[in-house]
N, CA, C and O atoms as a Maestro MAE file, in Angstrom:
{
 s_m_m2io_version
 :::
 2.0.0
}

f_m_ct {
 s_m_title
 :::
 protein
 m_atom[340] {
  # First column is atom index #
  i_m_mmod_type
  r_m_x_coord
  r_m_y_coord
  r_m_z_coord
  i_m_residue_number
  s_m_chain_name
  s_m_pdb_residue_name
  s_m_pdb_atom_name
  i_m_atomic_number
  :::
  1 25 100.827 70.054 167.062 1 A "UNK " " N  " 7
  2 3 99.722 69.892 166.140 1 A "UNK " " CA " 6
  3 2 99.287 68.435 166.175 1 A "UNK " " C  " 6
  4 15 99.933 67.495 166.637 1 A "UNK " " O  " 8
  5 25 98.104 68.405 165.617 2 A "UNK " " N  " 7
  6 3 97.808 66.920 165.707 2 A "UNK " " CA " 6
  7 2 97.409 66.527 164.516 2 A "UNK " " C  " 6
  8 15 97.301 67.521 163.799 2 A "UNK " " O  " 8
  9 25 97.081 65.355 163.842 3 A "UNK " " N  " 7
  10 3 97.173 64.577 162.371 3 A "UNK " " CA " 6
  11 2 96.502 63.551 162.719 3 A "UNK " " C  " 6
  12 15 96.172 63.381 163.892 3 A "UNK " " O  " 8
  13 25 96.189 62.686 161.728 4 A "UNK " " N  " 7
  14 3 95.889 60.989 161.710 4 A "UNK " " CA " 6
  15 2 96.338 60.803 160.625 4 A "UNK " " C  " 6
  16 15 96.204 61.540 159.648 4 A "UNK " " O  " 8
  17 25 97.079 59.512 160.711 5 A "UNK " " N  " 7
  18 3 97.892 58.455 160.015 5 A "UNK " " CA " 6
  19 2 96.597 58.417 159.070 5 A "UNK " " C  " 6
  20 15 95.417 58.432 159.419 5 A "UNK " " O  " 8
  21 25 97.311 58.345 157.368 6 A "UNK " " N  " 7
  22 3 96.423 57.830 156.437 6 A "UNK " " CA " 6
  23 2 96.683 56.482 156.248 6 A "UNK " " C  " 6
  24 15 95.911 55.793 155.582 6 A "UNK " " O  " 8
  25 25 97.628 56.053 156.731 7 A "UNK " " N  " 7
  26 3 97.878 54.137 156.728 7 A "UNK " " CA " 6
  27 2 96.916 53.609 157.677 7 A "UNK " " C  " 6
  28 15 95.943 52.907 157.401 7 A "UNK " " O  " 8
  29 25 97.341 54.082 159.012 8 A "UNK " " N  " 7
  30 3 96.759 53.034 160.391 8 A "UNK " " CA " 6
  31 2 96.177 53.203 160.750 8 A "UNK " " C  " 6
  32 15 95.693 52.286 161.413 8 A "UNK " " O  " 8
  33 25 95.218 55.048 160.803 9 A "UNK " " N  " 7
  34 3 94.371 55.452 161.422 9 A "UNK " " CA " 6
  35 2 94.654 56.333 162.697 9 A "UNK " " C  " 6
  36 15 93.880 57.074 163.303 9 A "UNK " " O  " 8
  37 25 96.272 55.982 162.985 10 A "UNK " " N  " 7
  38 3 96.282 56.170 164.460 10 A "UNK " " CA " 6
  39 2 96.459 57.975 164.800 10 A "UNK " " C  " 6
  40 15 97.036 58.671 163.964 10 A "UNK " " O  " 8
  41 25 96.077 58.401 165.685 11 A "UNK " " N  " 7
  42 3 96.097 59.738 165.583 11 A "UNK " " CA " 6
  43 2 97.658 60.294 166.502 11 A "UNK " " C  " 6
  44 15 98.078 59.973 167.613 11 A "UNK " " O  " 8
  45 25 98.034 60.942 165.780 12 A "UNK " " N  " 7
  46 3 99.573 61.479 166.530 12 A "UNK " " CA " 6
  47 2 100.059 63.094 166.754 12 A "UNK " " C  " 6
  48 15 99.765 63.891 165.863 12 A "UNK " " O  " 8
  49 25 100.570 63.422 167.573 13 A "UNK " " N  " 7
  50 3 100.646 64.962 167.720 13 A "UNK " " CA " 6
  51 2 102.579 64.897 167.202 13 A "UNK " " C  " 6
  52 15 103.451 64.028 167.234 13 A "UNK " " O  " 8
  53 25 102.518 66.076 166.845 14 A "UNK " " N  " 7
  54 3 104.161 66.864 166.271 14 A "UNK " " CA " 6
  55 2 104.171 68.220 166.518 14 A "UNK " " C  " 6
  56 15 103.179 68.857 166.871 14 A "UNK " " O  " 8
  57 25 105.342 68.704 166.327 15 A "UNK " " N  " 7
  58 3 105.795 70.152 166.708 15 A "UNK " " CA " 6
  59 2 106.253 70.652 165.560 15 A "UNK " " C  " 6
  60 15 107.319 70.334 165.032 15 A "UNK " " O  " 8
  61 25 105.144 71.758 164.983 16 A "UNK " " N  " 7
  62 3 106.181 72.088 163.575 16 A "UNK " " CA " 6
  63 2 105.706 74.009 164.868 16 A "UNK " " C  " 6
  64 15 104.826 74.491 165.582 16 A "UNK " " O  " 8
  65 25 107.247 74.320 164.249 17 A "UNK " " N  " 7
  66 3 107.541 75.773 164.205 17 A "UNK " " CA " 6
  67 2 107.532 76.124 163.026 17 A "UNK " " C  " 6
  68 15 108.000 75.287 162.254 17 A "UNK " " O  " 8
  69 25 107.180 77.043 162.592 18 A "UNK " " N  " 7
  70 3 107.812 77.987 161.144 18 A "UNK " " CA " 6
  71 2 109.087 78.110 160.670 18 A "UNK " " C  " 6
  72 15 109.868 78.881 161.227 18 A "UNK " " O  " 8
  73 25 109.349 77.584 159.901 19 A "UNK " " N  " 7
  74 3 111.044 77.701 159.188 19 A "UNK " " CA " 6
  75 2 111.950 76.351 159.817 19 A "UNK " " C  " 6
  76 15 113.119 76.161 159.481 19 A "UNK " " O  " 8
  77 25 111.204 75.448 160.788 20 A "UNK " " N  " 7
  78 3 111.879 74.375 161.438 20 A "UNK " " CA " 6
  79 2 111.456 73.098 160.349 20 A "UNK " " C  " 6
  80 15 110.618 73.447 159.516 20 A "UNK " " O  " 8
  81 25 111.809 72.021 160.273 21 A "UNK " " N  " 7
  82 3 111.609 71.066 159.390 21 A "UNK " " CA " 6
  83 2 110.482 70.301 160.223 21 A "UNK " " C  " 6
  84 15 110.372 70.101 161.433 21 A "UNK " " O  " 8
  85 25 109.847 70.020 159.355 22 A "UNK " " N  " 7
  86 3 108.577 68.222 160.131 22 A "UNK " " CA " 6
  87 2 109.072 67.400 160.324 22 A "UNK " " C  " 6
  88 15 110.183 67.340 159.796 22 A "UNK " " O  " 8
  89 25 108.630 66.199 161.192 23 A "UNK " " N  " 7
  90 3 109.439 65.110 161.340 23 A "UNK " " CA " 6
  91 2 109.653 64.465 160.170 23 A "UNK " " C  " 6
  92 15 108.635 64.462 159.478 23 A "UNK " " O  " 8
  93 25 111.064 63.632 159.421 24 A "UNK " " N  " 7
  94 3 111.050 62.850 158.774 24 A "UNK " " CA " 6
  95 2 110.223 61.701 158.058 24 A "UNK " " C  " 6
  96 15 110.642 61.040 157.107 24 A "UNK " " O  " 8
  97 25 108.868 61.555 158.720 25 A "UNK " " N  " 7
  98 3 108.172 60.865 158.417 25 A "UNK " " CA " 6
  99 2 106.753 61.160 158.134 25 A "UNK " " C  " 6
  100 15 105.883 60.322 157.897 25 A "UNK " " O  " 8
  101 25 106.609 62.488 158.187 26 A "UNK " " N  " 7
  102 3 105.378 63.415 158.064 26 A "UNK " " CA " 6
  103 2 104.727 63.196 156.507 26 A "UNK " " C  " 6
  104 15 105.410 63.211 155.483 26 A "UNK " " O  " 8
  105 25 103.814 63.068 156.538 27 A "UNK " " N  " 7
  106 3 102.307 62.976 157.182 27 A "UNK " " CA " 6
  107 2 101.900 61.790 157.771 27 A "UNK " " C  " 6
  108 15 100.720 61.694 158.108 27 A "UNK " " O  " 8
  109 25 103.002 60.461 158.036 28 A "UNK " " N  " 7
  110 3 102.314 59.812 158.272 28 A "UNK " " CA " 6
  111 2 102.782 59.465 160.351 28 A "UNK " " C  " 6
  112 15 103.728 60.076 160.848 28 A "UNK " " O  " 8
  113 25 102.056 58.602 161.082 29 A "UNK " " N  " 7
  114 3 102.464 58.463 162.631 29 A "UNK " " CA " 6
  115 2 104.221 58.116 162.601 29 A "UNK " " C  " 6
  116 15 104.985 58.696 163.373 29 A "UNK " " O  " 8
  117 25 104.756 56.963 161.465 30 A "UNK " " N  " 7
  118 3 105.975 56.537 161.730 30 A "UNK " " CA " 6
  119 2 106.612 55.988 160.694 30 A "UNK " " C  " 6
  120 15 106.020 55.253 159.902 30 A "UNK " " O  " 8
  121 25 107.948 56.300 160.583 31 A "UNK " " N  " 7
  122 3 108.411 55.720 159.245 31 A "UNK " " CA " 6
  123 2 107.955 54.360 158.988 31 A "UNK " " C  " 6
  124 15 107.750 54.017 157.824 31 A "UNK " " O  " 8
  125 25 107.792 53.625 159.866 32 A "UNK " " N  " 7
  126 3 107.061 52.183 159.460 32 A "UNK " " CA " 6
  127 2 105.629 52.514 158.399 32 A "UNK " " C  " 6
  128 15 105.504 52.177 157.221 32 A "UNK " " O  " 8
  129 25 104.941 53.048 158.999 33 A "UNK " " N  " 7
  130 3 104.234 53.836 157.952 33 A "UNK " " CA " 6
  131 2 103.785 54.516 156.545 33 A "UNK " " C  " 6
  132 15 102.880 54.439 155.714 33 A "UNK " " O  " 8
  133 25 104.987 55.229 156.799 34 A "UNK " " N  " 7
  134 3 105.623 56.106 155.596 34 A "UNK " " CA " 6
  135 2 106.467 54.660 154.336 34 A "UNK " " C  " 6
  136 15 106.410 54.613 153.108 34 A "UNK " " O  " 8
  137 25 107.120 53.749 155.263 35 A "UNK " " N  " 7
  138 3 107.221 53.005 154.115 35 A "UNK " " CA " 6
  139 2 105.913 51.739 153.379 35 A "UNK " " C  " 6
  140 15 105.923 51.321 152.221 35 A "UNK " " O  " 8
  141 25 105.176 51.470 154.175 36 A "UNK " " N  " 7
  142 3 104.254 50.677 153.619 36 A "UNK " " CA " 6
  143 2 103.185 51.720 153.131 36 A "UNK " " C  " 6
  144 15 102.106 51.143 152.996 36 A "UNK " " O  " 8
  145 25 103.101 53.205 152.784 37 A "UNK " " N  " 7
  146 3 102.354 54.123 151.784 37 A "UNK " " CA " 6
  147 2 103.338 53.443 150.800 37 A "UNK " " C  " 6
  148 15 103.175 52.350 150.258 37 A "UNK " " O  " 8
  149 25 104.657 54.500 150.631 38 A "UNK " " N  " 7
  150 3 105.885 54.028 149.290 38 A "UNK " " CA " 6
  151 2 105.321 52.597 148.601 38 A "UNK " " C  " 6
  152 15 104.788 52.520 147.494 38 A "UNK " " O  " 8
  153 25 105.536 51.639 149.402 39 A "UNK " " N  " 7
  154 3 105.297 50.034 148.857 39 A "UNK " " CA " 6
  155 2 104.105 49.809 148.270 39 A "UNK " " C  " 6
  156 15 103.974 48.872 147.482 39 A "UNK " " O  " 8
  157 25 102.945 50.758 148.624 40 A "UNK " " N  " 7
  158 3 101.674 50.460 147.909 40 A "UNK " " CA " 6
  159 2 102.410 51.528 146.784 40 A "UNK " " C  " 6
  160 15 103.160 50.806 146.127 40 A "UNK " " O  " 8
  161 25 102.471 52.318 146.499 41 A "UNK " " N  " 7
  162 3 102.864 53.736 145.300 41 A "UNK " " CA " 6
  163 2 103.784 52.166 144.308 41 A "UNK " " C  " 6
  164 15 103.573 51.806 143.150 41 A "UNK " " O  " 8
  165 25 104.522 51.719 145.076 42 A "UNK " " N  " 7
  166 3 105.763 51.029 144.089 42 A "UNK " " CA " 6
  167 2 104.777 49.488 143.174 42 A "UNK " " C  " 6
  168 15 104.972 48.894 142.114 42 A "UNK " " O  " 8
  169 25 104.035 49.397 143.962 43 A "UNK " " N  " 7
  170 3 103.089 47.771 143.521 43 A "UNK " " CA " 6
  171 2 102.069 47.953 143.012 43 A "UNK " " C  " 6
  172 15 101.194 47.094 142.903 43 A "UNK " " O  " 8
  173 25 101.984 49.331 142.528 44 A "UNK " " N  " 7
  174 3 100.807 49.904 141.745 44 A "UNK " " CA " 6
  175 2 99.675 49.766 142.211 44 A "UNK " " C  " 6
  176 15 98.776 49.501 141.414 44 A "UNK " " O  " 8
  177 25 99.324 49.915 143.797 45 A "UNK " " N  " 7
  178 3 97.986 49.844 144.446 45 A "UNK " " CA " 6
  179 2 97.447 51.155 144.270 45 A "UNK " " C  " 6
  180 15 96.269 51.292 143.938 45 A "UNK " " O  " 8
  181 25 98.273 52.224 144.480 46 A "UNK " " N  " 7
  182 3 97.870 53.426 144.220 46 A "UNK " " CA " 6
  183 2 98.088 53.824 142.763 46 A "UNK " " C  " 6
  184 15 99.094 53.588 142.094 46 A "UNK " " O  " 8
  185 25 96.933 54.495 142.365 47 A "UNK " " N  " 7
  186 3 96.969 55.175 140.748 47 A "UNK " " CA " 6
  187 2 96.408 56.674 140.797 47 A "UNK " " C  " 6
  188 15 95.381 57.089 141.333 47 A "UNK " " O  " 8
  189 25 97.156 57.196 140.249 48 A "UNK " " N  " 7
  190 3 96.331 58.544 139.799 48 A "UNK " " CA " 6
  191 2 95.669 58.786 138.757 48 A "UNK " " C  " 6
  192 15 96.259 59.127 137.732 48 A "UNK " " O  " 8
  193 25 94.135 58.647 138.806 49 A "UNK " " N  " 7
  194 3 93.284 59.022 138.098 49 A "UNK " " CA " 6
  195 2 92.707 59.690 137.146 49 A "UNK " " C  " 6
  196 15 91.746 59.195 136.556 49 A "UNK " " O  " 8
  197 25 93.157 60.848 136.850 50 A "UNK " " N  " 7
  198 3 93.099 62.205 136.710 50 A "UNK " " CA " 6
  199 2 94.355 61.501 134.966 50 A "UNK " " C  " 6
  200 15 95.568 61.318 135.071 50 A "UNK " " O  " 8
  201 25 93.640 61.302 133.800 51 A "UNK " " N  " 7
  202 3 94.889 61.549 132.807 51 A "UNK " " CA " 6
  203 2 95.097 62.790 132.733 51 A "UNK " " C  " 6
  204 15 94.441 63.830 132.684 51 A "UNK " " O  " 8
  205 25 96.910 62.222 132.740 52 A "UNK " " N  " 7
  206 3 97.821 63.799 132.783 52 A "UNK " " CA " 6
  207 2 97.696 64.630 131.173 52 A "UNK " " C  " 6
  208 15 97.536 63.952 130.159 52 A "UNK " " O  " 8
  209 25 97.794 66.189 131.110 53 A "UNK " " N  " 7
  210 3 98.055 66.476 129.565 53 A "UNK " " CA " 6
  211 2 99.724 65.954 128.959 53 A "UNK " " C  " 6
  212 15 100.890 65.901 129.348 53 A "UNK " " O  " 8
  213 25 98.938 65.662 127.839 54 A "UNK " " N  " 7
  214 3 99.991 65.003 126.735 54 A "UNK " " CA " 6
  215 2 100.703 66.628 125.862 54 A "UNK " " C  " 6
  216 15 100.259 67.615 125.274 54 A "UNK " " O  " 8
  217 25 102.384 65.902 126.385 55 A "UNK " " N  " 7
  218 3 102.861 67.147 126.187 55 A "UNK " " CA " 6
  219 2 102.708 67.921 124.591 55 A "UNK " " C  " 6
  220 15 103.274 68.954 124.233 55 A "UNK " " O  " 8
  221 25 101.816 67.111 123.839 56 A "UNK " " N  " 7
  222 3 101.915 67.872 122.845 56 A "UNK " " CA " 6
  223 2 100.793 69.126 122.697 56 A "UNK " " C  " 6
  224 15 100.677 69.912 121.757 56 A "UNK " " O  " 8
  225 25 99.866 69.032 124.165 57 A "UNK " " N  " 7
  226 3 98.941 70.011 124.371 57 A "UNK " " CA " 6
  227 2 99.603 71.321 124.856 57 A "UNK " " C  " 6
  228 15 98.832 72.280 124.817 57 A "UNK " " O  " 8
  229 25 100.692 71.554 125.248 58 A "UNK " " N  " 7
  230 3 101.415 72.546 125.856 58 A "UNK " " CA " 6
  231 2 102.230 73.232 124.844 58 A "UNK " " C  " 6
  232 15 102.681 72.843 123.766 58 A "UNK " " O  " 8
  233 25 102.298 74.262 125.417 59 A "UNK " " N  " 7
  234 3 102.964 75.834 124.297 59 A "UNK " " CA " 6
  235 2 104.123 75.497 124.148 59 A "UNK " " C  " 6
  236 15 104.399 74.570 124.909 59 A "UNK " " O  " 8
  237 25 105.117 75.875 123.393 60 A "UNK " " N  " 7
  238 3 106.577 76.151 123.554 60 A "UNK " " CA " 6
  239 2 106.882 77.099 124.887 60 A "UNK " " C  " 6
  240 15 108.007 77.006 125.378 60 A "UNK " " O  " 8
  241 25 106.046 77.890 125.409 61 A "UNK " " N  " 7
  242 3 106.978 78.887 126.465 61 A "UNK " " CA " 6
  243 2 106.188 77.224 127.701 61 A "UNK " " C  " 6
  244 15 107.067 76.810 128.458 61 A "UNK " " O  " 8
  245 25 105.461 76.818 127.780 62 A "UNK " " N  " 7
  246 3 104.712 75.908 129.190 62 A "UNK " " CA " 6
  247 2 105.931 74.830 129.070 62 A "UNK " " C  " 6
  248 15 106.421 74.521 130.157 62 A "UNK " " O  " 8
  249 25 106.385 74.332 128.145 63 A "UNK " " N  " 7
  250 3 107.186 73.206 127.485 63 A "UNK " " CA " 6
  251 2 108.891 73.965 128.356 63 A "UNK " " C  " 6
  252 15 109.644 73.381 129.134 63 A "UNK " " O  " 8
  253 25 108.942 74.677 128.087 64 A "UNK " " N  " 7
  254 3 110.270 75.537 128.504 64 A "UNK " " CA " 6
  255 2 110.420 75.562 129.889 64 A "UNK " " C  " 6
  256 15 111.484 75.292 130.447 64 A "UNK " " O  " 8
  257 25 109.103 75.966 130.627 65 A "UNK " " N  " 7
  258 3 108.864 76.540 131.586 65 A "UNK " " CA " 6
  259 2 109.140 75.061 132.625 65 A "UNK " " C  " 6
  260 15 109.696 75.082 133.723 65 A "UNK " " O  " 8
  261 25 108.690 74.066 132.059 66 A "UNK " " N  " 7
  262 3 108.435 72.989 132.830 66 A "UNK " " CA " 6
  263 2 109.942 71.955 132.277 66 A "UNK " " C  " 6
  264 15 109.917 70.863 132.844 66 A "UNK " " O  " 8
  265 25 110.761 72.066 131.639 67 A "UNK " " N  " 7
  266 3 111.774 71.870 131.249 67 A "UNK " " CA " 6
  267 2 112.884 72.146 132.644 67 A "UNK " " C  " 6
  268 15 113.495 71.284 133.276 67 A "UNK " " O  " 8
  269 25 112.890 73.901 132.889 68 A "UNK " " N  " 7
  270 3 113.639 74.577 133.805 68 A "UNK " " CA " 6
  271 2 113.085 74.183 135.034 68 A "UNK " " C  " 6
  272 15 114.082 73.848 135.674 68 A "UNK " " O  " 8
  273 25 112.413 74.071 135.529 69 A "UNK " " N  " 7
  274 3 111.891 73.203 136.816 69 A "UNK " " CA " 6
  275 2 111.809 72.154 136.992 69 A "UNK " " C  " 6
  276 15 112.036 71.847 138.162 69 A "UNK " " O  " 8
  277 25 111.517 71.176 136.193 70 A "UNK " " N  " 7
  278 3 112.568 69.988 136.271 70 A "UNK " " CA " 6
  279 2 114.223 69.319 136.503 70 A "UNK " " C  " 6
  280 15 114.745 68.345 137.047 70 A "UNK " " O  " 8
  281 25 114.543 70.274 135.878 71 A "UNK " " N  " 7
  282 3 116.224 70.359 135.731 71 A "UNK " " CA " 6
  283 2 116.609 71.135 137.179 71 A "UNK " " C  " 6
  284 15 117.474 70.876 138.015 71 A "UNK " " O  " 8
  285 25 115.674 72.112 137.116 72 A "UNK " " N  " 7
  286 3 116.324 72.702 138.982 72 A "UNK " " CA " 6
  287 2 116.178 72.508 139.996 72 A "UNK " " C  " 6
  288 15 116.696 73.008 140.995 72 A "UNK " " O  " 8
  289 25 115.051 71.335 139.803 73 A "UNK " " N  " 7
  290 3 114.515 70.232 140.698 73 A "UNK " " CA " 6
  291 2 115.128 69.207 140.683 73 A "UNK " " C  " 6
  292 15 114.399 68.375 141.222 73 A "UNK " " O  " 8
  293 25 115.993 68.781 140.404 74 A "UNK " " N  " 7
  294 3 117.182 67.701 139.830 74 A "UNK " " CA " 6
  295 2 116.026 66.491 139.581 74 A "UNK " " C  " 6
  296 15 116.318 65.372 140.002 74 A "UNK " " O  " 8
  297 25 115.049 66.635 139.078 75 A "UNK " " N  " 7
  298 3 114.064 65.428 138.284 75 A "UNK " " CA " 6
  299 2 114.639 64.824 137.376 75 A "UNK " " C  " 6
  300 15 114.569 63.596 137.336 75 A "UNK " " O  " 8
  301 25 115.144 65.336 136.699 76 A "UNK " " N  " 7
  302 3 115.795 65.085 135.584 76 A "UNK " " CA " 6
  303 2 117.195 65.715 135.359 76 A "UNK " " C  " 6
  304 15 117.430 66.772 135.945 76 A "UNK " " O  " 8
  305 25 118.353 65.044 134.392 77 A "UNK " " N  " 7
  306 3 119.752 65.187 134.077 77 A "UNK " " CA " 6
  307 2 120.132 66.547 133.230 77 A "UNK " " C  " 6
  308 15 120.838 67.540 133.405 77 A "UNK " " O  " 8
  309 25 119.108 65.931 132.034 78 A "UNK " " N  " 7
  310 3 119.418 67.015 131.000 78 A "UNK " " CA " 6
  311 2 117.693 66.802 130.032 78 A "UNK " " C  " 6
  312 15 117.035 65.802 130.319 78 A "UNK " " O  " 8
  313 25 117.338 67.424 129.356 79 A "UNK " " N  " 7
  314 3 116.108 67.572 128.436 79 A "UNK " " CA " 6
  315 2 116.446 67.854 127.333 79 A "UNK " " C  " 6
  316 15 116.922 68.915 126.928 79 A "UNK " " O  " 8
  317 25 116.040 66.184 126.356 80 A "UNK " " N  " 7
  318 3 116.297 66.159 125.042 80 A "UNK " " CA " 6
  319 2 115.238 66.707 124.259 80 A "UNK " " C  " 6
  320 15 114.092 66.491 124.652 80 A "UNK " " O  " 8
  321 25 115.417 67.397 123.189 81 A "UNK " " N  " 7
  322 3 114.499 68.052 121.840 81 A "UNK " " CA " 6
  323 2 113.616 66.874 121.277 81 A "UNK " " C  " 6
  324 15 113.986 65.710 121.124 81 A "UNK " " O  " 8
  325 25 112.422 67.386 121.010 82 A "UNK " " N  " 7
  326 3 111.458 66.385 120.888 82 A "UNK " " CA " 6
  327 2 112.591 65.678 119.325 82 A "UNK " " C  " 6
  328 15 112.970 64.521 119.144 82 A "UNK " " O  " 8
  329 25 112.778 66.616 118.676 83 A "UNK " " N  " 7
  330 3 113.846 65.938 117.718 83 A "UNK " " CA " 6
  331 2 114.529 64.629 118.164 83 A "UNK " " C  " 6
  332 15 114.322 63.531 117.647 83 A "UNK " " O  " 8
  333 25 115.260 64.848 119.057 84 A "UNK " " N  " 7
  334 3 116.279 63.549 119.686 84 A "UNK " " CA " 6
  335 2 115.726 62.825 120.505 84 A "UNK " " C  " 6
  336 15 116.348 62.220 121.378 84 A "UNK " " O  " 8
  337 25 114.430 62.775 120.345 85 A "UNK " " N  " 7
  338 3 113.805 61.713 121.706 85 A "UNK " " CA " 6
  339 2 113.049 60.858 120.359 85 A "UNK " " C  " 6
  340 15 112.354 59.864 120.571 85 A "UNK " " O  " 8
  :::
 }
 m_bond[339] {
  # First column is bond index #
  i_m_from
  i_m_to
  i_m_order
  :::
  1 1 2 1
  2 2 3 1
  3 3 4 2
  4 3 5 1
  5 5 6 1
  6 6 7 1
  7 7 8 2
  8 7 9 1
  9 9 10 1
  10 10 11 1
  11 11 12 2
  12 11 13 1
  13 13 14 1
  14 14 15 1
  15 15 16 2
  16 15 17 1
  17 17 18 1
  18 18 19 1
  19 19 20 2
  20 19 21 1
  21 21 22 1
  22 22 23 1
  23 23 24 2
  24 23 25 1
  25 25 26 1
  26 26 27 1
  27 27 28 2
  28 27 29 1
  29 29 30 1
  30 30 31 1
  31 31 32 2
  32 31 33 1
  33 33 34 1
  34 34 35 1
  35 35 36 2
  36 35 37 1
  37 37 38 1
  38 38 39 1
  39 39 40 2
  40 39 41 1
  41 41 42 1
  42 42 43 1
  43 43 44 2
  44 43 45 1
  45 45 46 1
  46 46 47 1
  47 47 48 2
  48 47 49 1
  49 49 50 1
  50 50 51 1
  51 51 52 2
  52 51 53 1
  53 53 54 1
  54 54 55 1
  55 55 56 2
  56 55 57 1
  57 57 58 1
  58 58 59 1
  59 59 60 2
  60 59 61 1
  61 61 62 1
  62 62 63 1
  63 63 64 2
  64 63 65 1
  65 65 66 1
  66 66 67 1
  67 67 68 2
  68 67 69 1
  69 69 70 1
  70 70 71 1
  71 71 72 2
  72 71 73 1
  73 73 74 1
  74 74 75 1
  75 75 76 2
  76 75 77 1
  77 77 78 1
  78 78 79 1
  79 79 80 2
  80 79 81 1
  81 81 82 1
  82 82 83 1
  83 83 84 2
  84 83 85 1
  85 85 86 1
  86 86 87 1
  87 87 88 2
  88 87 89 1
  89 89 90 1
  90 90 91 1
  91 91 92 2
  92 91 93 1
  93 93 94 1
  94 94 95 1
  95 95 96 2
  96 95 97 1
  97 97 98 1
  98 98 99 1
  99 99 100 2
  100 99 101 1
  101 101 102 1
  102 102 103 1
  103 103 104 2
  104 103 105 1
  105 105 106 1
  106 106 107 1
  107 107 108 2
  108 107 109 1
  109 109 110 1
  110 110 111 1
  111 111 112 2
  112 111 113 1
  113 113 114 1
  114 114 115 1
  115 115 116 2
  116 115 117 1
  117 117 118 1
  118 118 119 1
  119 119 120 2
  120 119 121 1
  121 121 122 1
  122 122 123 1
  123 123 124 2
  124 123 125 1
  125 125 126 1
  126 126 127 1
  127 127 128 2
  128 127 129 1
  129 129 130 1
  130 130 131 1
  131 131 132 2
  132 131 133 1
  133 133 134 1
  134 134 135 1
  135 135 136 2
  136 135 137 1
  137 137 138 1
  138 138 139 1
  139 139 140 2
  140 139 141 1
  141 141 142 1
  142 142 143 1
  143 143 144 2
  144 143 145 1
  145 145 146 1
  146 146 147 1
  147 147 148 2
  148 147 149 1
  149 149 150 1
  150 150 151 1
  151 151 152 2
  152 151 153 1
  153 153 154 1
  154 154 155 1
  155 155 156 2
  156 155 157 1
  157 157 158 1
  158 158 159 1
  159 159 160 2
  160 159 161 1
  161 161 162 1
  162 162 163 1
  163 163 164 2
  164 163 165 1
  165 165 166 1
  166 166 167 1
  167 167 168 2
  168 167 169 1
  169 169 170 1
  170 170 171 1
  171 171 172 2
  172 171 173 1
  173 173 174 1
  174 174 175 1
  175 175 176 2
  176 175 177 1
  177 177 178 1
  178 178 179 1
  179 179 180 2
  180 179 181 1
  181 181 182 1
  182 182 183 1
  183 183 184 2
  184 183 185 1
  185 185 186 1
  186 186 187 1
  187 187 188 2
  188 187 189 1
  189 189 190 1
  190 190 191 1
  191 191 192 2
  192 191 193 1
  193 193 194 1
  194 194 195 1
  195 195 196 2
  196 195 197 1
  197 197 198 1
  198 198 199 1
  199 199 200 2
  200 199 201 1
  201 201 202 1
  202 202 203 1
  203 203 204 2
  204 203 205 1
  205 205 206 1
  206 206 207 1
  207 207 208 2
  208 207 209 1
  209 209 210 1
  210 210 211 1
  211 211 212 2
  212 211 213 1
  213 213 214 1
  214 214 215 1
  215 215 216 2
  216 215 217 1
  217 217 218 1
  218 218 219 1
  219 219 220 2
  220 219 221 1
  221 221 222 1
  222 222 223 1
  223 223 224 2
  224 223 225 1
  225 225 226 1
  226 226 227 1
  227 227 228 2
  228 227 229 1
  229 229 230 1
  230 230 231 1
  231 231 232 2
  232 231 233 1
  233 233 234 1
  234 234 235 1
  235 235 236 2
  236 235 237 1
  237 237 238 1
  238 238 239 1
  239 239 240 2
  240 239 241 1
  241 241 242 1
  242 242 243 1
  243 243 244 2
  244 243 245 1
  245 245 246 1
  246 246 247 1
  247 247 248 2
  248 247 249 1
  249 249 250 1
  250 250 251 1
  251 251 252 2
  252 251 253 1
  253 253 254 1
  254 254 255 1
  255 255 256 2
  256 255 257 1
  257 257 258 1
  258 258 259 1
  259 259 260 2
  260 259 261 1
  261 261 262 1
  262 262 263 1
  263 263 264 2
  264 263 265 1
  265 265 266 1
  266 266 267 1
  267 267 268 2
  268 267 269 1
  269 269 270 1
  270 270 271 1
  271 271 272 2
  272 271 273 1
  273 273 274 1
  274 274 275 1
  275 275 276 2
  276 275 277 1
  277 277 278 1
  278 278 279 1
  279 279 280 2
  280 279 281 1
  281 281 282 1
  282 282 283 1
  283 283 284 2
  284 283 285 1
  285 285 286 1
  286 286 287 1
  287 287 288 2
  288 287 289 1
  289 289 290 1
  290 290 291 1
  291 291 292 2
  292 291 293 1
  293 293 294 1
  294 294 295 1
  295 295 296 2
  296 295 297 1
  297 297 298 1
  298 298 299 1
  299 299 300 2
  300 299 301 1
  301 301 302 1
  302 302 303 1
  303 303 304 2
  304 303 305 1
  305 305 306 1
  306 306 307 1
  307 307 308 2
  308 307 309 1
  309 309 310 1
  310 310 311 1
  311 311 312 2
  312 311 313 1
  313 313 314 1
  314 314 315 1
  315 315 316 2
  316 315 317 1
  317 317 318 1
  318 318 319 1
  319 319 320 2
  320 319 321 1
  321 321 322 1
  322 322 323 1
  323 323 324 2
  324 323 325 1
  325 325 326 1
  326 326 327 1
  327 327 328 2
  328 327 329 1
  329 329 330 1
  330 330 331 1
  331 331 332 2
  332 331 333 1
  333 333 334 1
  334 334 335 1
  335 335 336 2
  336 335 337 1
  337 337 338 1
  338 338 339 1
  339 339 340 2
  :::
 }
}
């Protein structure tokens, strides 16, 4: 398949099969790459735009729902009650 680097521009081909993994450094040409995206994300060059909903807009079952997918996503340890936070 073929791609272009959203860092450098440069255009690069890869081999994805179905059920096989992408290269380690995918989407971008090279982990050199892939880390100077990260370094802009970490120095706050990149922002996401879009304000997120404030969890007090969400149901008790959306609140739950997104609780358990966090936690099974290992995002998070454990999820304290709005009580204990």
């Amino acid at each position: 398949m073929e791609s272009r680097c959203s860092v450098c521009g440069q255009g690069y081909t890869f081999e994805y099969k179905p059920g096989k993994k992408l290269p380690s450094y995918f989407p971008f040409c090279s982990q050199r790459c892939k880390s100077i995206d990260l370094g802009k994300w970490l120095n706050g060059e990149y922002r996401i735009s879009t304000s997120l909903p404030h969890i007090e807009s969400l149901t008790d079952t959306e609140k739950e729902v997104l609780a358990e997918y966090l936690l099974k996503d290992g995002e998070v340890d454990e999820i304290l009650s709005e009580e204990d936070a």
